[in-house]
C-alpha positions as CSV (number, residue, x, y, z in Angstrom):
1,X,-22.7,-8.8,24.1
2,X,-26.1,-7.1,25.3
3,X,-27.8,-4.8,22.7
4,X,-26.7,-0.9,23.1
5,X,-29.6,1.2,22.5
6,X,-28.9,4.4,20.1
7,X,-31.3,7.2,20.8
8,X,-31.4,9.5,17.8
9,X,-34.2,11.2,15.1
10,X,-31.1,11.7,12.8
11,X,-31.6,9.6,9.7
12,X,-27.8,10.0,8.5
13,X,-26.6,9.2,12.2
14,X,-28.7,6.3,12.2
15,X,-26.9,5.6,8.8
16,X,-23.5,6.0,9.9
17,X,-23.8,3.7,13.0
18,X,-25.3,1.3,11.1
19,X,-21.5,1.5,8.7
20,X,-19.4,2.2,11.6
21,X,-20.3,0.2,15.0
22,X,-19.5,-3.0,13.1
23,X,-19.8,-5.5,15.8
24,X,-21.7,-3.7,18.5
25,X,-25.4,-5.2,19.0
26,X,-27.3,-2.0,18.6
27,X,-30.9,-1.2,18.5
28,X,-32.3,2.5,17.7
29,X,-35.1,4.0,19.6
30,X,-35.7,7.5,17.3
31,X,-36.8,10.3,19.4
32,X,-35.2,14.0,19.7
33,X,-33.7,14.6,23.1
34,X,-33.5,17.3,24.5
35,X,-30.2,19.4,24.3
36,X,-29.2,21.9,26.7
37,X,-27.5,25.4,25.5
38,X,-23.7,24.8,25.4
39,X,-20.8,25.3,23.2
40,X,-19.1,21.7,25.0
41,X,-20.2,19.1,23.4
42,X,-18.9,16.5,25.9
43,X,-21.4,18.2,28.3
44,X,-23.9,18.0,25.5
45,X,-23.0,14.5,25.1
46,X,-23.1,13.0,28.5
47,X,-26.6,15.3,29.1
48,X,-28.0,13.6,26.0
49,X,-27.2,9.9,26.9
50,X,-28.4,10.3,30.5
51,X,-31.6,11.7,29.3
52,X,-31.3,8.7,26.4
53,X,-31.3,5.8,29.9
54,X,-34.4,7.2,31.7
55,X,-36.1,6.9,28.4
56,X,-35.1,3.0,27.5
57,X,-33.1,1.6,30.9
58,X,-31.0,0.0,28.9
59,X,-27.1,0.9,27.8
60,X,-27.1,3.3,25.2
61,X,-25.3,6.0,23.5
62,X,-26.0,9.3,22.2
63,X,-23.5,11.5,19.4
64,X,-23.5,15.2,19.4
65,X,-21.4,17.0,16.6
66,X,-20.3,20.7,16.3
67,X,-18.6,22.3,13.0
68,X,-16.1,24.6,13.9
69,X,-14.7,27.4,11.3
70,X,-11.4,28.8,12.0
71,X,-11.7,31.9,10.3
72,X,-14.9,33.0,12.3
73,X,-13.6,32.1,15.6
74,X,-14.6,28.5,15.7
75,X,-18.3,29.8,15.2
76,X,-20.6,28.1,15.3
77,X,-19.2,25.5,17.4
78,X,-22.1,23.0,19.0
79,X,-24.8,25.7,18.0
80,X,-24.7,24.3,14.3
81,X,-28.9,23.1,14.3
82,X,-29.3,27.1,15.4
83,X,-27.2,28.5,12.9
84,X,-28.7,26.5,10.0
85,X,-31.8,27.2,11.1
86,X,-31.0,30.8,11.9
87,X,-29.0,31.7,8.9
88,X,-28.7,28.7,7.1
89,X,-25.9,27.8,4.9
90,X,-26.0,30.7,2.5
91,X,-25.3,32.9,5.8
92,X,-22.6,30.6,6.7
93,X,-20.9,31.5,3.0
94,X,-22.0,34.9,3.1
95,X,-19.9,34.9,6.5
96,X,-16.9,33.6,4.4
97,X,-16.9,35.3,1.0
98,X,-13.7,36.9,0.4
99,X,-12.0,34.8,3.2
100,X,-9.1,32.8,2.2
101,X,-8.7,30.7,5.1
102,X,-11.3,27.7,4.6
103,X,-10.2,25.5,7.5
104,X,-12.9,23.9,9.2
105,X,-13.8,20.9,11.3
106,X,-16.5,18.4,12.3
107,X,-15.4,17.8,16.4
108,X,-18.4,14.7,18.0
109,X,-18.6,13.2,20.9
110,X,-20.1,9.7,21.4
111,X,-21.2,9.2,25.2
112,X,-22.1,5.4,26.1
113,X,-23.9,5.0,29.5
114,X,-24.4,1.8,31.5
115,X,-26.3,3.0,33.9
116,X,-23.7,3.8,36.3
117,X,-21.0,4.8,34.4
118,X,-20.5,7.3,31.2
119,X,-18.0,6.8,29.4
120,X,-17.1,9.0,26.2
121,X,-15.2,8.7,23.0
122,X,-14.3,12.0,20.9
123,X,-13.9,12.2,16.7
124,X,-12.4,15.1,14.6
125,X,-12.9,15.4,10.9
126,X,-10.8,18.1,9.4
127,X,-11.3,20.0,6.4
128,X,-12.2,23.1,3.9
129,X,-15.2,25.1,3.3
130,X,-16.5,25.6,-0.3
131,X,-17.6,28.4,-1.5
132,X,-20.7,27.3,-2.8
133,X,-23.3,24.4,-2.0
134,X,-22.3,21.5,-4.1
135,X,-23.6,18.5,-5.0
136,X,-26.9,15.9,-3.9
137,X,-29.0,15.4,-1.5
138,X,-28.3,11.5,0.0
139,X,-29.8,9.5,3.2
140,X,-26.1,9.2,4.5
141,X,-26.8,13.1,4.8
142,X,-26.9,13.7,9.0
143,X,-26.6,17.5,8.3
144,X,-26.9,20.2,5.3
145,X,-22.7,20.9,6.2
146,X,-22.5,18.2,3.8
147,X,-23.2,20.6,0.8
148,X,-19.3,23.0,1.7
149,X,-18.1,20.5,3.8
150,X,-14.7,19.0,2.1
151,X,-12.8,16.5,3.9
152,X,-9.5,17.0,4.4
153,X,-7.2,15.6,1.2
154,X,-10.6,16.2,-1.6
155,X,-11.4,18.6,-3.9
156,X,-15.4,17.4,-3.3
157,X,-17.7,18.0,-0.7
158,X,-19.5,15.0,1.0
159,X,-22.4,15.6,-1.2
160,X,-21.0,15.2,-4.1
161,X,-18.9,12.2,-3.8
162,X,-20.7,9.1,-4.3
163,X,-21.7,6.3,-2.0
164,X,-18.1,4.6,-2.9
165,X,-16.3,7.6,-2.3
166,X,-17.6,8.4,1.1
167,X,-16.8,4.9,2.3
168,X,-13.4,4.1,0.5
169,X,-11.8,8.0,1.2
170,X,-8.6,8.1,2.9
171,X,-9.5,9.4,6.6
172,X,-6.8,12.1,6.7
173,X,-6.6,13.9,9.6
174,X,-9.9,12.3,10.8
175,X,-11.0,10.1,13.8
176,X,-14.6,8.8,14.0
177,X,-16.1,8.3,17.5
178,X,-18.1,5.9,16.6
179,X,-15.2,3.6,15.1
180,X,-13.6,4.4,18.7
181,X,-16.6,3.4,20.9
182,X,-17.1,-0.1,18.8
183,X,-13.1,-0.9,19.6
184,X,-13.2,0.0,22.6
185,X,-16.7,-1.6,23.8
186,X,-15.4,-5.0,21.7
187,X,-12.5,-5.0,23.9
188,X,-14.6,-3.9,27.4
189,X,-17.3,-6.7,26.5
190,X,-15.1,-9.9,25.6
């Protein structure tokens, strides 16, 4: 299989792929791409990864992730890097207090293009905001959700569970793109 080129400046992306893409030949080429204003993350996506090919002319893939919040409409959607930088996660809680209705959501798309064709693969990880920021900062960390993030089925937030319990947690209600591109692009490349 020829090497798939990951283009990324996301240390807990680069992480993640490195866990989840199992067989998939990958290289990373770290640079921040450009990201158009959207709330669709497929269009974010497939921008991302054509942007990715002009830079390396190879096959490569790009991720893009938004965290939706019932309760608030779904805010903030794909604009999550301008809400945290906006009004971080403290404004995020402050949003929340008094709001019983903690449902919330990581929704990514992983595009791969070939040069002539994009293909892309969709993940969903459901769960409940804390009410507070918990637990410690970690390399696996690809976004400061990971402090009132609780996956679906736990009482912790990402942050808090170790390095053993991030990898061995029961994936309830969750499907990982990346663990959908590498299936996929094992069976396409035999």
């Amino acid at each position: 299989m020829e090497d798939v080129v990951f283009v990324t400046h996301n240390k807990g992306k680069i992480a993640s792929a490195k866990k989840q893409l199992g067989e998939v030949n990958f290289k990373i080429f770290e640079y921040e791409l450009d990201e158009p204003r959207s709330d669709d993350i497929k269009y974010i996506s497939k921008y991302k990864v054509m942007e990715a090919y002009k830079l390396v002319n190879k096959p490569c893939i790009s991720l893009d992730c938004g965290f939706w919040i019932d309760e608030l409409g779904g805010f903030p959607k794909a604009f999550v890097n301008f809400a945290l930088d906006t009004i971080g996660i403290d404004g995020i809680l402050k949003l929340m207090e008094g709001k019983e209705n903690r449902k919330c959501r990581f929704t990514e798309c992983l595009s791969y293009y070939d040069g002539k064709e994009v293909h892309q693969f969709m993940g969903k990880h459901e769960g409940n905001l804390a009410e507070k920021i918990l637990g410690n900062d970690t390399d696996q960390k690809w976004s400061d959700l990971w402090y009132v993030y609780k996956p679906f089925g736990y009482e912790k937030t990402l942050a808090e569970m170790s390095d053993e319990e991030r990898k061995n947690r029961i994936p309830y209600e969750s499907v990982d793109s990346m663990r959908v591109f590498a299936d996929w692009y094992r069976k396409e490349k035999k």
